[in-house]
SEKOL-833347 format. One record per residue (C-alpha): residue number from 1; residue in three letters; chain; y, z, x. Coordinates in steps of 0.05 Angstrom, whole numbers. Each point is the difference from the previous one (the first is absolute). Last residue first. Example, Ala and Ser with C-alpha at 12.3 -4.5 7.8 and 13.67 -1.06 7.14 Angstrom:
2
<2; Ser; A; <-21; 143; 273>>;
<1; Ala; A; <-69; 13; -27>>;
//
This chain:
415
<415; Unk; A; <144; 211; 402>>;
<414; Unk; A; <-67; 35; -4>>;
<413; Unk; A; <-59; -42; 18>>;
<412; Unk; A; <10; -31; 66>>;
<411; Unk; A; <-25; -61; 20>>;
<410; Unk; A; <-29; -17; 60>>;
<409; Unk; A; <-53; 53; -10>>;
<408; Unk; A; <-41; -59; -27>>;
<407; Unk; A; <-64; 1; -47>>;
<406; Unk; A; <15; 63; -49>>;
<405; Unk; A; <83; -35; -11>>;
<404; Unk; A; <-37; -66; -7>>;
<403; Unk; A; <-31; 21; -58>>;
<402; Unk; A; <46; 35; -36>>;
<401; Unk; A; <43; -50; 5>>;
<400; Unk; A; <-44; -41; -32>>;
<399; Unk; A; <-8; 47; -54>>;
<398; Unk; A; <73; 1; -13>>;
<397; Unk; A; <-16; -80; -6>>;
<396; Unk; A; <-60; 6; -46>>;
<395; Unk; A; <45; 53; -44>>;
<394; Unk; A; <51; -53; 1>>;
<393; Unk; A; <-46; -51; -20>>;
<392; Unk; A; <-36; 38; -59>>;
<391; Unk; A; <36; -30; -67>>;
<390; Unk; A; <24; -60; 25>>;
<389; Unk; A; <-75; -27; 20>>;
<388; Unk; A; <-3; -66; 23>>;
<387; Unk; A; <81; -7; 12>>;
<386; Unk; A; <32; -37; -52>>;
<385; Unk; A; <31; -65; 26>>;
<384; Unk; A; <70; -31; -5>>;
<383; Unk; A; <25; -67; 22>>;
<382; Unk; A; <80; -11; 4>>;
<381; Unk; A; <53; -20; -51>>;
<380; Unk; A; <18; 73; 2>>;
<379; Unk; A; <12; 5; -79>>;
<378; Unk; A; <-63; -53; -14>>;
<377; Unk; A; <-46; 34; 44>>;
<376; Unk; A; <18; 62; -28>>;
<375; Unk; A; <-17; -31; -77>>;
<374; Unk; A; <-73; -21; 36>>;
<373; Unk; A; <-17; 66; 30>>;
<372; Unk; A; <21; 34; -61>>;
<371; Unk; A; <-47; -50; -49>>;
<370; Unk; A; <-53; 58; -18>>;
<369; Unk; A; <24; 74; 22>>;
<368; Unk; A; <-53; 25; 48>>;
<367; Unk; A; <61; 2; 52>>;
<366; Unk; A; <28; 59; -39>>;
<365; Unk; A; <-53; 39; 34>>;
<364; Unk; A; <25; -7; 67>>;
<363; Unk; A; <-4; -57; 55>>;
<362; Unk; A; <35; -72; -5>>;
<361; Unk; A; <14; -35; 60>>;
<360; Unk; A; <57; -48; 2>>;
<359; Unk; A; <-11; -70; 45>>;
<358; Unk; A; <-1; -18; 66>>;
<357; Unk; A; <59; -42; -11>>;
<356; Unk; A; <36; 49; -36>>;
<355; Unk; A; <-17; 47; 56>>;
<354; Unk; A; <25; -44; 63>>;
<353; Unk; A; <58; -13; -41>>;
<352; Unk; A; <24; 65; -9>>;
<351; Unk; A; <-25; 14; 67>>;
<350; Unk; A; <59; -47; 26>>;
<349; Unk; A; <51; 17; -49>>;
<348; Unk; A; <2; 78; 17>>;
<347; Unk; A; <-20; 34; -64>>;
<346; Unk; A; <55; 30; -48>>;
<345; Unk; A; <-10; -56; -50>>;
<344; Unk; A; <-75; -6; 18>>;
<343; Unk; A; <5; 72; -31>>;
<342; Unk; A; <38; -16; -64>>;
<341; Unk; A; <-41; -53; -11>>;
<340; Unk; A; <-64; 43; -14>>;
<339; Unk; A; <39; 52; -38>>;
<338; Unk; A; <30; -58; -46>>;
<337; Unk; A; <-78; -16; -20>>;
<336; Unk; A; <-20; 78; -22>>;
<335; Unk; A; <69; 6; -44>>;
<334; Unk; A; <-14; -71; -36>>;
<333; Unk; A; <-70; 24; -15>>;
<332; Unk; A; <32; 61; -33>>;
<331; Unk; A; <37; -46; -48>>;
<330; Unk; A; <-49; -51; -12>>;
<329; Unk; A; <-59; 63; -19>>;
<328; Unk; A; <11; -12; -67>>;
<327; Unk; A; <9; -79; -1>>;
<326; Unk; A; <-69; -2; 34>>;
<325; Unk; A; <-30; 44; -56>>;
<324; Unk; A; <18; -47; -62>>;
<323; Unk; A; <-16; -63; 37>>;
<322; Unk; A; <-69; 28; 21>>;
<321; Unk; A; <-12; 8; -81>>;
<320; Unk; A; <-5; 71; -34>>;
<319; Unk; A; <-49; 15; -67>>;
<318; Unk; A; <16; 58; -41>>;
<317; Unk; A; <-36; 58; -18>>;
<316; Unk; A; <20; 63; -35>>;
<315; Unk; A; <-26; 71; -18>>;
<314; Unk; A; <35; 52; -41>>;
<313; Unk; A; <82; 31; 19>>;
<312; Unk; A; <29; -29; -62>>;
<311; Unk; A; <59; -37; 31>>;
<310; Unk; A; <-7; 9; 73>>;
<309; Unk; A; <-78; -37; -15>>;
<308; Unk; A; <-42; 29; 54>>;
<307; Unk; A; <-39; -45; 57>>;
<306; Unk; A; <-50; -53; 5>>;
<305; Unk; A; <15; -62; 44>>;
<304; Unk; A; <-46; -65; -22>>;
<303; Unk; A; <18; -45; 61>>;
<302; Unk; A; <18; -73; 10>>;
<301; Unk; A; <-36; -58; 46>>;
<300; Unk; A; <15; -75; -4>>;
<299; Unk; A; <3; -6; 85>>;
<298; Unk; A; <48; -46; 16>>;
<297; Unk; A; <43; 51; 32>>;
<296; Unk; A; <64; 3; 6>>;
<295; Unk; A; <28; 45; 64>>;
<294; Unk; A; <4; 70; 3>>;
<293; Unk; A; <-59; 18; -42>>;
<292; Unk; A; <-28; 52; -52>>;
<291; Unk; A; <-60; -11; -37>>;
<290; Unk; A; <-61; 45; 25>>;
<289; Unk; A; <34; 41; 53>>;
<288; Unk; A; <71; 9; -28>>;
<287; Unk; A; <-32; 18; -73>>;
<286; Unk; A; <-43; 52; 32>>;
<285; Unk; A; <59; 33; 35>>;
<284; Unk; A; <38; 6; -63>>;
<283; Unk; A; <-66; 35; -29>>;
<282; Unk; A; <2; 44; 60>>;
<281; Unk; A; <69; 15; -19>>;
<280; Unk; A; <-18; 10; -72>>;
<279; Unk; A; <26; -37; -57>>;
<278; Unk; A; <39; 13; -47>>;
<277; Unk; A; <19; -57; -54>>;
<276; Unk; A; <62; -19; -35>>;
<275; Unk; A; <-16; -82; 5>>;
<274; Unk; A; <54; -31; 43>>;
<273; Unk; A; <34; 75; 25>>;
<272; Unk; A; <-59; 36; 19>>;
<271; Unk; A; <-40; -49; 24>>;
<270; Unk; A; <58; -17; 47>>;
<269; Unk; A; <16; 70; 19>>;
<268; Unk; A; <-79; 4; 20>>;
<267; Unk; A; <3; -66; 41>>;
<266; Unk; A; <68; 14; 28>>;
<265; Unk; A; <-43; 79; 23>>;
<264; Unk; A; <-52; -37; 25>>;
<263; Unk; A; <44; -45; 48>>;
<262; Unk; A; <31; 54; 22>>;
<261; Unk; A; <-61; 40; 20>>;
<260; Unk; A; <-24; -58; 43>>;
<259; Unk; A; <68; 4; 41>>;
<258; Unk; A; <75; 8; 8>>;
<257; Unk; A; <29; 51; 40>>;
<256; Unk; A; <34; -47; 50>>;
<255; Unk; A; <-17; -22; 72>>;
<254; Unk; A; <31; -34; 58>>;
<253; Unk; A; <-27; -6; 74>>;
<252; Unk; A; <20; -35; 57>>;
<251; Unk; A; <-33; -3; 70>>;
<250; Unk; A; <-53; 41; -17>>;
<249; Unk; A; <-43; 11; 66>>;
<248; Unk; A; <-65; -29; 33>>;
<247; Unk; A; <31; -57; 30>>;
<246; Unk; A; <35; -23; -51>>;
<245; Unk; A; <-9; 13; -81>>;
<244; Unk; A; <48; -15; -56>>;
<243; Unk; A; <-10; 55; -54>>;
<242; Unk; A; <4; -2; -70>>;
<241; Unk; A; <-11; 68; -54>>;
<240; Unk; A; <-4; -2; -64>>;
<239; Unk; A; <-12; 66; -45>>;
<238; Unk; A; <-28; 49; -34>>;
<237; Unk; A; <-70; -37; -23>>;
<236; Unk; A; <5; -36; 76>>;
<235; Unk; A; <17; -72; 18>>;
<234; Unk; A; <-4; 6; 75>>;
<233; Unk; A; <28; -64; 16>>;
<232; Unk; A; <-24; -31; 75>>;
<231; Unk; A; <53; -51; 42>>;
<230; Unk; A; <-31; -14; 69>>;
<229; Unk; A; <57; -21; 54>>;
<228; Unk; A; <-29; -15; 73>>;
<227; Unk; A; <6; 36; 57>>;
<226; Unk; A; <-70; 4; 13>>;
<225; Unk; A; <-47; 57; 0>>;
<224; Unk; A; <3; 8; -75>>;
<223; Unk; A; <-66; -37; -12>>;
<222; Unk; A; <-11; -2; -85>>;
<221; Unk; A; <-64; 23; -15>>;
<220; Unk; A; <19; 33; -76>>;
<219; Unk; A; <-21; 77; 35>>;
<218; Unk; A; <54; -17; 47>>;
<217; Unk; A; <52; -28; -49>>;
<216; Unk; A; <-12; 55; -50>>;
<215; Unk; A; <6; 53; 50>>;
<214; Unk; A; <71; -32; 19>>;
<213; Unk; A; <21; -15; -66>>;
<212; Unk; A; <-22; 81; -8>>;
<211; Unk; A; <38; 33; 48>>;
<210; Unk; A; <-40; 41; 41>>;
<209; Unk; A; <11; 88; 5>>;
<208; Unk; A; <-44; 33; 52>>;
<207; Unk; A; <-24; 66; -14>>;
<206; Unk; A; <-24; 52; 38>>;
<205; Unk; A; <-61; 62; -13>>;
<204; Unk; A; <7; -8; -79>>;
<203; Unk; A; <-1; 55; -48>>;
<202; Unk; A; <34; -25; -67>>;
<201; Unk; A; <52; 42; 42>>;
<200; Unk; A; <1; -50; 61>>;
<199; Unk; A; <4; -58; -49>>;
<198; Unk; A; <57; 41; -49>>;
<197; Unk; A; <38; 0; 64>>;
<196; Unk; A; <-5; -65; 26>>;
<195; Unk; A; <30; -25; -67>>;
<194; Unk; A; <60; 49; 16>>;
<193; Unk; A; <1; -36; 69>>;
<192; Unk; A; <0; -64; -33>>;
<191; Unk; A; <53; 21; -54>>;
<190; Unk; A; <43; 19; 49>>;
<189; Unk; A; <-8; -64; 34>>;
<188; Unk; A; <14; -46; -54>>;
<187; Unk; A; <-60; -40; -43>>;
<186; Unk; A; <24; -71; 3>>;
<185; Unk; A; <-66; -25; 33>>;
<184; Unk; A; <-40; 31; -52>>;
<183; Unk; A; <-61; 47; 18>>;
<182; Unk; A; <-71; -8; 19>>;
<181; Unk; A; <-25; 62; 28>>;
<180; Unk; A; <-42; 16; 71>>;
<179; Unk; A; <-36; 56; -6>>;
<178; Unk; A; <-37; 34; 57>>;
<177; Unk; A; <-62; 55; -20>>;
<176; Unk; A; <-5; 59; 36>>;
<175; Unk; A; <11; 49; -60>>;
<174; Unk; A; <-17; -46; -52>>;
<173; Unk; A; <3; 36; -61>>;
<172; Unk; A; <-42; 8; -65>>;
<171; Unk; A; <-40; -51; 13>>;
<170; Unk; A; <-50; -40; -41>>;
<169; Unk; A; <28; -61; 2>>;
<168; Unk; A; <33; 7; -79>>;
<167; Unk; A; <31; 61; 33>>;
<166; Unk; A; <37; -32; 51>>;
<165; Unk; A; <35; -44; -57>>;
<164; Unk; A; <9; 63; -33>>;
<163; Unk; A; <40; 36; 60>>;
<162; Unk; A; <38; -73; 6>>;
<161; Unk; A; <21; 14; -72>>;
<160; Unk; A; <23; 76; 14>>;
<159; Unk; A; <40; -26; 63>>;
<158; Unk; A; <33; -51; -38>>;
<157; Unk; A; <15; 45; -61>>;
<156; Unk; A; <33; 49; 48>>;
<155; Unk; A; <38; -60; 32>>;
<154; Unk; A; <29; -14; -68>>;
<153; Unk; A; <38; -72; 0>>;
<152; Unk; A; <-20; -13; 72>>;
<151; Unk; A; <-69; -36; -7>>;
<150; Unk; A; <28; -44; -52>>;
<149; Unk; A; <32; 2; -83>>;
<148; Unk; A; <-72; -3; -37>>;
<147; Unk; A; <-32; 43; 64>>;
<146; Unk; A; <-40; 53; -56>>;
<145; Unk; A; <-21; -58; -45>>;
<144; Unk; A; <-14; 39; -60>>;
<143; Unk; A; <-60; 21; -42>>;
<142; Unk; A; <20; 47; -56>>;
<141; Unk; A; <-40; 68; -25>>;
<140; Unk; A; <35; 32; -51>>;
<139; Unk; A; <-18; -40; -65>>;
<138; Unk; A; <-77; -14; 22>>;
<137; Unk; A; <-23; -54; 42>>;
<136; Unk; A; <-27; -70; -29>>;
<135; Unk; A; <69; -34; 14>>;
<134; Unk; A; <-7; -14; 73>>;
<133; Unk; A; <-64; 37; 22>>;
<132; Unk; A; <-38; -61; 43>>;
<131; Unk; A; <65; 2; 39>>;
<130; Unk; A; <-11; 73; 17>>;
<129; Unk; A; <-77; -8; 24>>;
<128; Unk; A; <24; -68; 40>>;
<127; Unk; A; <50; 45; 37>>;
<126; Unk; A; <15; 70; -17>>;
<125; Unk; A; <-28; 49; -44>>;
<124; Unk; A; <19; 71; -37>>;
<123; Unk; A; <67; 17; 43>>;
<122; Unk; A; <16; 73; -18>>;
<121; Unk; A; <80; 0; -20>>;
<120; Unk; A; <-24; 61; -47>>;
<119; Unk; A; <28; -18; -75>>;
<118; Unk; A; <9; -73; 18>>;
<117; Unk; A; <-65; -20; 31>>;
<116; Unk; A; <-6; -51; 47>>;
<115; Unk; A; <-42; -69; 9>>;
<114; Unk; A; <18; -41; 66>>;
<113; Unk; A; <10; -72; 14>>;
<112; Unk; A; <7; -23; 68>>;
<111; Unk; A; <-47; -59; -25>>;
<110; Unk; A; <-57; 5; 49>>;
<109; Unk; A; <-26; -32; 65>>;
<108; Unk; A; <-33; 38; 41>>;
<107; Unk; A; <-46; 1; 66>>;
<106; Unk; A; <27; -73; 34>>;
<105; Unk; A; <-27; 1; 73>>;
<104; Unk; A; <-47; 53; 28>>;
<103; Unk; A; <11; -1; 69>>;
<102; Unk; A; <76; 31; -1>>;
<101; Unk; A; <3; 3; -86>>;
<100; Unk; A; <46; -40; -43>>;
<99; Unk; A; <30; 31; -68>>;
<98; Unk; A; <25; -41; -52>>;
<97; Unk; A; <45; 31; -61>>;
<96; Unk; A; <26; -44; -57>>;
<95; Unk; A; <56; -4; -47>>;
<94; Unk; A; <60; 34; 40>>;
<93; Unk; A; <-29; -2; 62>>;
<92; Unk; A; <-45; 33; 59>>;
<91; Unk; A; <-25; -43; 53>>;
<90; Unk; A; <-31; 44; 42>>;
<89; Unk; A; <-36; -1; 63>>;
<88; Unk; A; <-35; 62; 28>>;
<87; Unk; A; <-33; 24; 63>>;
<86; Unk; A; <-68; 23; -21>>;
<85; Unk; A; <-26; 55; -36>>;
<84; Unk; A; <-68; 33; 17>>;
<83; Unk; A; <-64; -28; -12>>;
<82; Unk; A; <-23; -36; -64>>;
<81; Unk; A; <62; -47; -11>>;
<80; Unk; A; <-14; -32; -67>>;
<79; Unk; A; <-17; -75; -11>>;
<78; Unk; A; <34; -35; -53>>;
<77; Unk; A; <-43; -14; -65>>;
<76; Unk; A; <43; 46; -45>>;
<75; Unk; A; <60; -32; 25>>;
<74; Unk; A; <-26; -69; -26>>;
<73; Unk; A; <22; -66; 39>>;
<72; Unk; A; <-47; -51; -33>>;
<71; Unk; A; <-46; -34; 26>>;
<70; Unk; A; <-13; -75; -18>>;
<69; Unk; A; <57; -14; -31>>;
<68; Unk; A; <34; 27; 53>>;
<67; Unk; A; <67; 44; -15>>;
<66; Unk; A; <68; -9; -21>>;
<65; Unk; A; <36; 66; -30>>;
<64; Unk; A; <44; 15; -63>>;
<63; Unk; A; <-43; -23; -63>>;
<62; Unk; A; <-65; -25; 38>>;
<61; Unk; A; <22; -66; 24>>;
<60; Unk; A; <-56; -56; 32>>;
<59; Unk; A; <0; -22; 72>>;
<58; Unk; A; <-45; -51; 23>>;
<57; Unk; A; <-14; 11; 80>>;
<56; Unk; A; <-6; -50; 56>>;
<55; Unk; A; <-30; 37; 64>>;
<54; Unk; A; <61; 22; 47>>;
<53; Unk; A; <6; -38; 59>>;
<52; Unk; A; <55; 43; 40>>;
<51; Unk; A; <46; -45; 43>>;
<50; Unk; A; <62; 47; -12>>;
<49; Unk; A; <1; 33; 77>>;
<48; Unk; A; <37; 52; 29>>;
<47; Unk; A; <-58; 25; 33>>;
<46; Unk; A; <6; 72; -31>>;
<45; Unk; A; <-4; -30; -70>>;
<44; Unk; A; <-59; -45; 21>>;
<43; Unk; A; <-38; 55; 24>>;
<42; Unk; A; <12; 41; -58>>;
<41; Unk; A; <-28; -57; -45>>;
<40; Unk; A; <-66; 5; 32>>;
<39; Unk; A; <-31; -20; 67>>;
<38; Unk; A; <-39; 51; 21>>;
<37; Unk; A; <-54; -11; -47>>;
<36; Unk; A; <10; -60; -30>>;
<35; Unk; A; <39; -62; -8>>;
<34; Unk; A; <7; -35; -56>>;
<33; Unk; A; <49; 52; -18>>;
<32; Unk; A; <-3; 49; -54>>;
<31; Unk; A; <22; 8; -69>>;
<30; Unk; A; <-8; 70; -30>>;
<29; Unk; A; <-50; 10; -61>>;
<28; Unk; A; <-16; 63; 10>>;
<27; Unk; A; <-71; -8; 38>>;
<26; Unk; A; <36; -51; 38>>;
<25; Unk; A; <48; 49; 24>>;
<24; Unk; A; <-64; 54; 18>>;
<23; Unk; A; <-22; -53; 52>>;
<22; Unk; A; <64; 18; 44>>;
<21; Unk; A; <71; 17; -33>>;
<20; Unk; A; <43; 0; 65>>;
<19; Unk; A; <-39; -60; 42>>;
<18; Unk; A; <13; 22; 78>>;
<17; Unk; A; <19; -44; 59>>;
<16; Unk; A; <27; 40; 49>>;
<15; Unk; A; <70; 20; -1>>;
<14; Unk; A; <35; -40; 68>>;
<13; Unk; A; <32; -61; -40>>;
<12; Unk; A; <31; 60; -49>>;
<11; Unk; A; <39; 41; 41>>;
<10; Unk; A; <57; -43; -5>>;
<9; Unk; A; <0; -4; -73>>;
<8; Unk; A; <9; 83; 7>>;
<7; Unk; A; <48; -5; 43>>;
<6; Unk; A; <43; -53; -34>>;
<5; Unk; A; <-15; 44; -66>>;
<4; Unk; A; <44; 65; 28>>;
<3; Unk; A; <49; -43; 23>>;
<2; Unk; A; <23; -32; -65>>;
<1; Unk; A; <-10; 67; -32>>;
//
């Protein structure tokens, strides 16, 4: 891997200067440069360089993602490949699925949610259209997170999903289309080549497997030329995943199966247990959005939550504070902040340093959580920043590659 990714940075100085998303990014909603033209992000990726001038931006939070306040990132709004299918970059998790096109830029972003019948196994909806149907769907249809426990957990299920995902773009398969696939850094090699597998039989031409603190990193801006130590957390709805970065390559890595879904499930066993209530996942997830924090907030704000009475089984309501849901999700926090030290534990010291002095990257879904940033900062006694868009950078950075894999031959595709 390590060798792999010193070609391909050393290819980069001689890739002309080419902006990967074009005019149509703008159209999205997708910062760009100061700079035009030829000189987009892409440029300053394959240059090595973190000078970009990005515009100033106000952020504001829509439930799980950060967008513009201006423009916000909707799906439904993304442009659609009209000609054949490009190469592919996908990001495909637990919680959320975002798919990056060769030319095209960012064509999906969906919950990897799908709706399925019981009685025939047929899949009714997926995406936004099976979200929209939690809890207004009939007895034997459910909607399920088919990737809940990873990309390796059922590779069948995996292949299906990314089938769908294809589907939602209009294609049924992509013959001579490339895939590159955002996967864990602690994924094993078996598993890899299994992974490979269900690619190749969801019906791609070749895959290429990146980890995704690496894609994240790229697609985040950081310059990975140098041998210096980057620390980026991948703070995923399955689980939590650090990795110290050097010279294009994962120095040290740790990860545990704790994520987002975790923390919904302590708020849900929580409700459950302080005020005999069920509640919904989604309704969990809700409650983690709109009041939930990792560090105290000054912020008055508490939550009406609406679920069933355990005792009589009718409707309920009850009112939550911020205090009430922090001390929920305390325990699975805990888990998610010993990863992180655990791998500048088993860092060389030098990098370690370099990193925590640089400061800790945050990327993932999880990242969205009010207060995080500022309760790692306080663990790691060291600065900590989200990156400007957790949700999409590693598909940005898989799309990256993507990139300059079509503009140099330097680089090979296939490892």
């Amino acid at each position: 891997m390590g060798r792999f990714w010193r070609q391909v940075v050393a290819g980069m100085a001689r890739v002309p200067r080419n902006d990967f998303r074009g005019t149509q990014a703008e159209d999205r909603g997708w910062p760009m440069t100061e700079s035009s033209g030829h000189h987009g992000l892409m440029h300053d990726f394959l240059s090595g360089l973190a000078r970009r001038e990005a515009p100033e931006r106000e952020y504001r939070r829509d439930q799980s993602r950060r967008t513009r306040s201006n423009k916000p990132i909707d799906p439904a709004n993304l442009a659609r490949p009209t000609s054949s299918l490009g190469d592919l970059a996908v990001d495909l998790g637990a919680a959320n699925t975002v798919v990056y096109e060769k030319g095209q830029g960012i064509v999906l972003n969906e919950p990897t949610v799908i709706a399925r019948s019981t009685r025939t196994g047929e899949v009714i909806a997926a995406g936004d259209q099976a979200w929209q149907l939690t809890g207004r769907l009939p007895t034997d249809i459910v909607v399920e997170r088919p990737l809940r426990h990873g990309l390796t957990a059922d590779l069948k299920l995996t292949e299906t999903t990314l089938r769908l995902v294809l589907s939602r773009l209009g294609r049924g398969r992509f013959a001579n289309a490339r895939l590159v696939l955002c996967v864990p850094s602690a994924m094993a090699e078996p598993q890899r080549r299994a992974l490979r597998e269900a690619v190749r039989q969801a019906g791609a031409s070749s895959q290429h497997l990146i980890e995704q603190p690496l894609a994240a990193a790229i697609g985040s801006g950081l310059s990975l030329r140098e041998p210096t130590g980057h620390m980026v957390v991948h703070l995923g709805a399955h689980a939590t995943e650090a990795a110290l970065i050097s010279s294009g390559d994962a120095v040290a890595t740790s990860t545990v199966e704790v994520g987002g879904f975790d923390l919904d499930t302590a708020i849900q066993a929580y409700i459950r247990t302080e005020y005999r209530l069920a509640v919904s996942e989604r309704t969990a997830e809700e409650i983690k959005f709109a009041v939930g924090s990792a560090w105290p907030t000054q912020e008055p704000l508490k939550t009406e939550v609406q679920g069933r009475d355990l005792a009589t089984g009718l409707h309920k309501a009850v009112i939550l504070a911020p205090s009430e849901v922090r001390a929920a999700m305390d325990d699975v926090l805990r888990e998610m902040i010993e990863t992180i030290k655990i791998c500048v534990s088993h860092a060389p010291p030098k990098l370690a340093a370099d990193a925590l002095a640089q400061g800790v990257l945050l990327v993932g879904g999880g990242a969205l959580l009010s207060g995080l940033d500022l309760r790692i900062a306080d663990a790691m006694d060291a600065e900590v920043r989200i990156a400007e868009y957790p949700l999409e950078c590693a598909a940005l950075g898989a799309g990256q590659y993507l990139e300059v894999n079509a503009a140099s031959r330097s680089a090979a595709f296939k490892l």
